[in-house]
N, C-alpha and C positions, 0 to 999 in steps of 0.2 A: 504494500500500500504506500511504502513512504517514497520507494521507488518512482510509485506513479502517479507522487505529487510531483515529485521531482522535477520527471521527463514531463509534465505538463509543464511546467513554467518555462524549462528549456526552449519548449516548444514556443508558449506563447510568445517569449525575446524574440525566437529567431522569424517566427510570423512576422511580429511586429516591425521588425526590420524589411523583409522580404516585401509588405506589402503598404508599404508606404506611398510608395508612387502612387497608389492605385485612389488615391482623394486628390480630389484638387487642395493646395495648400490655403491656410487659414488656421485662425484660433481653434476650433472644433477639432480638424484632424490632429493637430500639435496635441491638445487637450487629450483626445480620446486615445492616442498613438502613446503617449506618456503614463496615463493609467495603465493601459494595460501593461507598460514594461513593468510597473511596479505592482501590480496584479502579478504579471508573471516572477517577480522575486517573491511575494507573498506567498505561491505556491511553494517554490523554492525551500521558501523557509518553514514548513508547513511537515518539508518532508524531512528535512535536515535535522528539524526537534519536534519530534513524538510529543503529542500530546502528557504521554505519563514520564517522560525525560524532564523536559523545559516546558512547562507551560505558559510562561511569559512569552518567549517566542514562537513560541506555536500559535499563540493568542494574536499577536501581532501580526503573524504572517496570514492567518485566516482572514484578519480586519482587512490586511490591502486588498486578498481575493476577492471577498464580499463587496468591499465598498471601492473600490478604485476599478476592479471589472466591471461594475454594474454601471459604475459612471463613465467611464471608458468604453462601454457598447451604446449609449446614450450619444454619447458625444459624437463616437463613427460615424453612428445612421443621421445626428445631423447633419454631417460631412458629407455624405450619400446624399442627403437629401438637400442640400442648398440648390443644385442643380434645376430638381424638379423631377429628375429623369427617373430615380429612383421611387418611389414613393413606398412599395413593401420593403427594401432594406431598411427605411427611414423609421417606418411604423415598427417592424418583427424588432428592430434593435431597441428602440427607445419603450417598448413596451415589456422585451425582455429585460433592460436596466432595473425597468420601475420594479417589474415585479421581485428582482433580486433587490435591489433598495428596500423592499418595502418588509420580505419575509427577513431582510438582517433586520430590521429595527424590531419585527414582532421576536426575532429570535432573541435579540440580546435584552425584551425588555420582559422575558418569559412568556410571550403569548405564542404557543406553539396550536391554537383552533385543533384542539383533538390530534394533532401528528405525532406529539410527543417531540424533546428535543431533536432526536436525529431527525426526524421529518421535518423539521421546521430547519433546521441545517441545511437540505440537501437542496430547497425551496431556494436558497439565499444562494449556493456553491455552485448549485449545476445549470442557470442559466446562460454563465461563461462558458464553459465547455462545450455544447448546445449551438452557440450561437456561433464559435470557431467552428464547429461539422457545418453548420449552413453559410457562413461567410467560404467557408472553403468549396463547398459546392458550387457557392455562387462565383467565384473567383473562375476554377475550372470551364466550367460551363458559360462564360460568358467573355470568353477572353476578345480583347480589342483586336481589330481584323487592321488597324495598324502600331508599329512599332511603338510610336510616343502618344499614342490614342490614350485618354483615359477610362478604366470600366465605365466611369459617368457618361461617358459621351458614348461608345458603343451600343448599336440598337439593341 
């Protein structure tokens, strides 16, 4: 498991790098592009210290995933969505933020609506994960039919 906290954060740095071109530049993608790097150390650190090892840093690596991924998939789909052209990455992203935004605050403030902690956990963690399988589908499947084209501008 800690493994593949790990290799997710890995991942989400080397995404976040890899697919930067892929917004027109701006506040929002800067904003969203930076979350999630520190999203991705928050997994990092998630895996580095076990829960019953370090729970200070586990606690803190969990805070960046919840809250810096769910604002950094917000921020993306604004990015997506300045254009216009976008308008489902705009909505799936900023609707996926809220809802991670919304089950960290019910998680850290103990309203878990019947899930129980780990359910109300999983509400707040696994909309990041989630939304890199669909931004990468979308990525794949929509690639710019030219070189310096942006996904925005591609029909």
């Amino acid at each position: 498991m800690n493994a593949s906290f790990i290799l997710l954060g890995m991942i989400i740095l080397v995404g976040a790098l890899l697919v930067h071109k892929a917004f027109t530049g701006g506040i929002a993608r800067t904003a969203g592009l930076t979350f999630l790097v520190l999203a991705g150390f928050g997994n990092i650190a998630v895996g580095l210290f076990p829960e019953d090892v370090n729970n200070t840093y586990h606690t803190i690596g969990a805070a960046a995933h919840f809250i810096f991924g769910n604002i950094g998939m917000s921020a993306l789909g604004i990015a997506f969505g300045q254009n216009r052209q976008r308008p489902g990455v705009l909505i799936y992203s900023i609707v996926s933020g809220m809802v991670g935004l919304l089950a960290t605050g019910l998680f850290v403030s103990g309203h878990y609506l019947g899930m129980g902690i780990g359910g109300m956990e999983r509400i707040a963690a696994y909309p990041l994960p989630l939304w890199l399988i669909v931004m990468g589908i979308f990525f794949v499947t929509n690639v710019p039919a030219e070189p310096n084209q942006s996904y925005m501008d591609s029909p």
